[in-house]
C-alpha positions as CSV (number, residue, x, y, z in Angstrom):
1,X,0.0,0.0,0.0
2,X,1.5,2.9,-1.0
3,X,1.0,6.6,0.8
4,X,1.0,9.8,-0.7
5,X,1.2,13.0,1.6
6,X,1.1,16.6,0.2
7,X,2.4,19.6,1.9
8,X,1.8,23.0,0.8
9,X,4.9,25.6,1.4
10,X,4.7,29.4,1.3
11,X,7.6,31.1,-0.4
12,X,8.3,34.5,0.5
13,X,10.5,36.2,-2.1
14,X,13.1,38.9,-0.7
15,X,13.0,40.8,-3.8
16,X,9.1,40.9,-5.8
17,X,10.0,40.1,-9.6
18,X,8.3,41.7,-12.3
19,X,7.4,40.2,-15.3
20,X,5.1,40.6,-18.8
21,X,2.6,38.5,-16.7
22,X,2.7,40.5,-13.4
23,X,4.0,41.1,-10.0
24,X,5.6,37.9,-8.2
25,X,6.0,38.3,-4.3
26,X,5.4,34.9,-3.1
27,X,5.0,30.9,-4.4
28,X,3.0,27.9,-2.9
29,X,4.4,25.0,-3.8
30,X,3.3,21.7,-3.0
31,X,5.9,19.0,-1.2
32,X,4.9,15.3,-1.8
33,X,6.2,12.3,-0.2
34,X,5.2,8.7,-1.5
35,X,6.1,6.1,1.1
36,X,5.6,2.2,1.0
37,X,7.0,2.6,4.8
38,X,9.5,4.6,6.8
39,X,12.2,3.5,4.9
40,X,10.9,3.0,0.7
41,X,9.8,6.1,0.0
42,X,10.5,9.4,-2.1
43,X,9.8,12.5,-2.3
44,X,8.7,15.3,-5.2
45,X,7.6,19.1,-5.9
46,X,4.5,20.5,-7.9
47,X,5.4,24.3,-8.6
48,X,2.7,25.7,-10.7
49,X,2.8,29.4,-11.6
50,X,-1.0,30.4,-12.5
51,X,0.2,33.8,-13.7
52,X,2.7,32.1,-15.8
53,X,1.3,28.7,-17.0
54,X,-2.0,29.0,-16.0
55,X,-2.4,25.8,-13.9
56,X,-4.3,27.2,-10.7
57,X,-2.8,25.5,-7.9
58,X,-6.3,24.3,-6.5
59,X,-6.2,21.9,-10.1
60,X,-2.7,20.9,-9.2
61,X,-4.3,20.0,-5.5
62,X,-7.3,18.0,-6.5
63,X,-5.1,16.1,-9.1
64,X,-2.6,14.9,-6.8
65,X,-5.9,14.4,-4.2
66,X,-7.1,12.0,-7.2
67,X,-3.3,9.9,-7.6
68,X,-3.4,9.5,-4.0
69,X,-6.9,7.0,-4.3
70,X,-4.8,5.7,-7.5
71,X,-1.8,4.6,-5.7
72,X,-3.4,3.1,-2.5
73,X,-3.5,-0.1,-3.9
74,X,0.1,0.3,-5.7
75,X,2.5,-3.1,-4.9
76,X,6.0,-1.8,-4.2
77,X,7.6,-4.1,-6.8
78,X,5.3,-1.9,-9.2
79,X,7.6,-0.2,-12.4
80,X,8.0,3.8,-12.3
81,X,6.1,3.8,-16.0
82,X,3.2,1.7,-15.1
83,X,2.6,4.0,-11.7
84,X,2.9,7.5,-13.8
85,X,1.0,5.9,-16.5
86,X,-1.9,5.1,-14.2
87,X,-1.8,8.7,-12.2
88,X,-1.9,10.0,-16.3
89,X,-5.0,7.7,-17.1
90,X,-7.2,9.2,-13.6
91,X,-5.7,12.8,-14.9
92,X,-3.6,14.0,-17.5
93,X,-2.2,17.3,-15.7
94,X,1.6,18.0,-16.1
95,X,2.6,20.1,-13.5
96,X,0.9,17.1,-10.5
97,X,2.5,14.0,-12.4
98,X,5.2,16.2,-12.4
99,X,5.5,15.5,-8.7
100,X,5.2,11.8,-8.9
101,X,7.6,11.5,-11.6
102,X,9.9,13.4,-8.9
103,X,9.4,11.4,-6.4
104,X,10.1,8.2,-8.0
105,X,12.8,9.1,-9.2
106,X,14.6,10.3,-6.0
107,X,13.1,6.5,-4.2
108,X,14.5,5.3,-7.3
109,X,18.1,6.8,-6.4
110,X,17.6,6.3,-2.6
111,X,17.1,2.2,-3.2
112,X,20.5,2.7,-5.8
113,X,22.1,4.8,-3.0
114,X,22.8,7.1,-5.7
115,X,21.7,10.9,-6.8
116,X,19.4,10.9,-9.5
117,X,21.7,12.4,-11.9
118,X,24.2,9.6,-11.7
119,X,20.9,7.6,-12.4
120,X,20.1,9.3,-15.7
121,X,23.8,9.7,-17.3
122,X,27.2,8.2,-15.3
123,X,29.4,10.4,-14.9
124,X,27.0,13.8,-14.6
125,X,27.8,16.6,-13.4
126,X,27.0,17.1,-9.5
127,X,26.3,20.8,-9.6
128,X,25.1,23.2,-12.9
129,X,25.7,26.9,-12.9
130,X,22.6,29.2,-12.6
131,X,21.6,32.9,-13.4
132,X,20.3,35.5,-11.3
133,X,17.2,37.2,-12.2
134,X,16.5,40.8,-12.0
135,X,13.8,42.0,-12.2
136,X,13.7,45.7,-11.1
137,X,11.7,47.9,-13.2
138,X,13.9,51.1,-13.0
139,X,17.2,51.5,-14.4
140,X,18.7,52.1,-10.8
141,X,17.1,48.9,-9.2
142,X,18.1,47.2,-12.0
143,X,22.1,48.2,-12.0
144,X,22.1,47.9,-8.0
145,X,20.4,43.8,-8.9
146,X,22.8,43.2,-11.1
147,X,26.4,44.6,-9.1
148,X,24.6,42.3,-6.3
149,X,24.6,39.2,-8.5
150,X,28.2,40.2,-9.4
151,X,29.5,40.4,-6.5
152,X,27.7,37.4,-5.6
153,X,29.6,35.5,-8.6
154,X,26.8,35.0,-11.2
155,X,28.3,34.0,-14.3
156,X,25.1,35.0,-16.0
157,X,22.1,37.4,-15.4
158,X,19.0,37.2,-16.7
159,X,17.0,40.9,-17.2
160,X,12.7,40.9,-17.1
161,X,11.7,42.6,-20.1
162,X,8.7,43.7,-21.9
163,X,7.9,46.1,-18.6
164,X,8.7,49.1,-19.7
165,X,12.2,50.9,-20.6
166,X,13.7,48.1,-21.4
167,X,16.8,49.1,-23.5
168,X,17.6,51.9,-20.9
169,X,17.4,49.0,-18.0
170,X,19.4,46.4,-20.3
171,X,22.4,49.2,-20.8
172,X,22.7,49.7,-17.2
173,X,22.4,46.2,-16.3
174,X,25.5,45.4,-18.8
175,X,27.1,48.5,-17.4
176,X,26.9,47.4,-14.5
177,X,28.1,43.9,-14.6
178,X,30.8,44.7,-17.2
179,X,31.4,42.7,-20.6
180,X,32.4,39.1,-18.8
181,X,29.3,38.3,-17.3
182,X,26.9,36.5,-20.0
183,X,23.4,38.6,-20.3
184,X,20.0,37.1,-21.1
185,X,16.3,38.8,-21.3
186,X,12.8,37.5,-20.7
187,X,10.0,38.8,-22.2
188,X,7.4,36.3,-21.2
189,X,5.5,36.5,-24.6
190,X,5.5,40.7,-24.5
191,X,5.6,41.4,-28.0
192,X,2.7,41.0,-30.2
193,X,4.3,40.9,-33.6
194,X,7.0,39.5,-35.6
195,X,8.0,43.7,-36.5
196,X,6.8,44.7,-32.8
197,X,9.4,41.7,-31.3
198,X,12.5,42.1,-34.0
199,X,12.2,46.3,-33.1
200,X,12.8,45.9,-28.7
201,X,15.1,43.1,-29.9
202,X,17.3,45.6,-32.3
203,X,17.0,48.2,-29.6
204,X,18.5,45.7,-26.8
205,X,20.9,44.0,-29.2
206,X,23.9,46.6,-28.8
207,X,24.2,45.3,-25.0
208,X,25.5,41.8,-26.2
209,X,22.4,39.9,-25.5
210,X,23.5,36.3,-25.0
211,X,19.4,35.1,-25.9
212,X,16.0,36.5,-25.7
213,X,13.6,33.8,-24.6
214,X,10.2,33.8,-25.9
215,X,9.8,36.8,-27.2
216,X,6.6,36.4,-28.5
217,X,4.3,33.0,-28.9
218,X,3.5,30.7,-31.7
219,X,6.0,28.3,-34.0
220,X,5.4,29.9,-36.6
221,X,6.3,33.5,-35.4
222,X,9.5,32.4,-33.3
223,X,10.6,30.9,-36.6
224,X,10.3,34.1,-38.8
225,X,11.8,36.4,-36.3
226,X,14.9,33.8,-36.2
227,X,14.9,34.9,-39.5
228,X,15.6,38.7,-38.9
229,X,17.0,39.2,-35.4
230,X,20.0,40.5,-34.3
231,X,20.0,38.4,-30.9
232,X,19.5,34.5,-30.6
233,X,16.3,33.7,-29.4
234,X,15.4,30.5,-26.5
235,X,12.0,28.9,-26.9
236,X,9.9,28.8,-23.3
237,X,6.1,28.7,-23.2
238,X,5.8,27.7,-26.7
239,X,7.7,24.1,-26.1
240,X,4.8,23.1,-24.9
241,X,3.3,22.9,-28.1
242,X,3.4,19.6,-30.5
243,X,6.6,19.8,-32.7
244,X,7.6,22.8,-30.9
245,X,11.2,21.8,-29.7
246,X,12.1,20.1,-33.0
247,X,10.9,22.8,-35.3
248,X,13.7,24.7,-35.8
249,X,11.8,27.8,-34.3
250,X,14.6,28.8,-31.5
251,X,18.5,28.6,-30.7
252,X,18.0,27.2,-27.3
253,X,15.2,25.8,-25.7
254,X,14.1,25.8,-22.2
255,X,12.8,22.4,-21.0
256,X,10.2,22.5,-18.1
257,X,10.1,19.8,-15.6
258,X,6.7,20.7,-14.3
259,X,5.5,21.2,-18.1
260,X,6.5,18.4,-19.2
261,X,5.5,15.9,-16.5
262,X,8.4,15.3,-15.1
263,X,12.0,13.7,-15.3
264,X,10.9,11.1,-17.6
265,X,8.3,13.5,-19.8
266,X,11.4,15.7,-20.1
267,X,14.0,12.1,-21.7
């Protein structure tokens, strides 16, 4: 008999982050643990971001709620596929099989007394390098963020965009930091249009942009602005859709455990 316990946990950010979709000043995520006893279990995350991906966190709740009456009856000796595969069949919602996929895998390393990195590739890396985000919406705020992530030893900022004086906030970010440090933006789907998208992008270019993620939505549109702009371009939201990621729409894509289901929707 297996046991699934959820735990919801308040996030309280230290600095609000502002982004094309709005404000964020706190997250709820959901902490699961999946236990055939004290000493077989594992244990997951569900991090929905309504604002962002539009998955309310109530859905993510009652889905979860639903895999629980699934897995009651789940032997231990059960296979990692056939357990997600039966949470997708009661309800197909990314972001909670995300959190069972999680947590299979770390019992799966637990029982291998191994991380689950080593599990998926011998020989991975035991740490990656991350950015820091900024997301100040004044040039000052920004250029104060980003001498903080300097100092702190970022390697690589990432800048909020599509909020307003964007190109004025960019310069002093890259001012700030000086040319070493590798400089992305975000715009969250700001721009409307191909023209719209390829004119911030030529205005922001002259700060050596490393990439612009998602700039604006659709295959189709990331594709022809490819085409024109001056800065390479990473594909977020619009992974999600079918053919996305092999479509040839983006220099870099950014592959979303929680979107994709998981670990294993990720492989």
């Amino acid at each position: 008999m297996a046991l699934l316990d959820v735990t919801p946990v308040r996030l309280a950010l230290r600095t609000p982050i502002l982004a094309a979709w709005g404000e964020l000043r706190e997250r709820t995520v959901l902490q699961v643990r999946l236990s055939w006893g004290d000493a077989d279990f594992g244990v997951g995350e569900a991090a929905p971001l309504e604002p962002y991906d539009g998955v309310p966190l109530a859905a993510v709740v009652a889905a979860l709620q639903a895999y629980a009456s699934v897995l009651a009856d789940a032997d231990p000796r059960t296979g990692h596929l056939e357990l997600l595969d039966a949470c997708a069949a009661e309800r197909g919602l990314p972001e909670a099989l995300a959190a069972i996929d999680l947590a299979l895998w770390d019992r799966a390393g637990r029982r291998a007394g191994l991380p689950v990195a080593q599990l998926l590739a011998a020989g991975a890396a035991s740490s990656i390098a991350v950015n820091a985000t900024l997301g100040a919406e004044d040039r000052a705020g920004a250029a104060t963020q980003a001498a903080a992530a300097a100092r702190a030893g970022f390697g690589c900022v990432k800048v909020k965009v599509g909020i307003g004086d964007d190109a004025g906030r960019v310069a002093a970010v890259r001012a700030a930091l000086g040319p070493a440090i590798a400089l992305r933006v975000d715009a969250n789907r700001a721009w409307a249009s191909v023209d719209e998208a390829l004119a911030h992008l030529r205005a922001l270019s002259p700060a050596g942009i490393e990439y612009a993620e998602e700039p604006l939505g659709g295959v189709a549109e990331l594709r022809a602005l490819r085409a024109l702009s001056p800065v390479p371009l990473a594909m977020d939201e619009t992974a999600a859709e079918p053919g996305a990621v092999g479509a040839g729409a983006a220099d870099a894509i950014c592959l979303k455990i929680a979107r994709c289901g998981g670990i294993t929707g990720v492989l």
